[in-house]
N, C-alpha and C positions, 0 to 999 in steps of 0.2 A: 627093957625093950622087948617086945613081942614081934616075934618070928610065925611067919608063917610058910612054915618048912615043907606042907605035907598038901597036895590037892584036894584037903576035906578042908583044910584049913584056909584055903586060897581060896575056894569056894566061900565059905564063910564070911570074911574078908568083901569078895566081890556083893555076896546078896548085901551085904551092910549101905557097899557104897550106890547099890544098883536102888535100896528102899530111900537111903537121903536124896538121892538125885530125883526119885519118883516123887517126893514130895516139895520140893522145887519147884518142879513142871509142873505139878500141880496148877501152883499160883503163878505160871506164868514165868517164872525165872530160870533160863539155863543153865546148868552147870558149869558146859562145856559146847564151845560150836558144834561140837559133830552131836551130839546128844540130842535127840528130839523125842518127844511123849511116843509116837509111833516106836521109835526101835529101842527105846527102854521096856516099853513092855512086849516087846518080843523078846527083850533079855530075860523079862522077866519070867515067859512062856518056857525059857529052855529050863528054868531052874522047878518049875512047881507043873510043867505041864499043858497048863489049862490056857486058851487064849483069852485075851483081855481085847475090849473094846476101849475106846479111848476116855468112855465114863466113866469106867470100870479102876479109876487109880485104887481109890481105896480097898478094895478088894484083893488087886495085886498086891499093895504093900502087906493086908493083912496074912494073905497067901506065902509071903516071901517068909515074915516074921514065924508062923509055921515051922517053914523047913527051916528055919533058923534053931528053934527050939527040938525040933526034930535032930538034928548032924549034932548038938551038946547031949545028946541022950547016950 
C-alpha cells in the first residue's frame, strides 16, 4: 500500500487525479458534480502556473505531466 505521508507527495497524488479528471471533461464526462472544465484548470493554473483557456485541455494535461516528472527528479 502506498502512503502519501509528505506534501510533495500529496501533491503528486492530486496532479494525477487533477490530469484523469482533465481528460474526462475533455469528452464531455464529469467526474464529480462539483468538477467542471472551468475550475479544473484553475487547479490546474496553481500547480504549473500558466492559465489555460478552456481549448487549451491538452496543454494543461501536457503541462501537469511536466511537473509530474519534475517533483520524481
Amino acid at each position: 500500500m502506498t502512503t502519501f505521508d509528505t506534501p510533495d507527495k500529496t501533491d503528486y497524488f492530486r496532479i494525477a487525479t487533477l490530469k484523469a479528471g482533465l481528460r474526462l471533461l475533455k469528452f464531455g464526462i464529469t467526474p464529480h458534480r462539483g468538477w467542471t472544465l472551468t475550475k479544473a484548470l484553475k487547479w490546474a493554473t496553481e500547480y504549473t502556473g500558466r492559465t489555460y483557456k478552456r481549448s487549451e485541455v491538452d496543454t494543461a494535461i501536457a503541462d501537469l505531466t511536466k511537473k509530474q516528472e519534475e517533483m520524481l527528479k
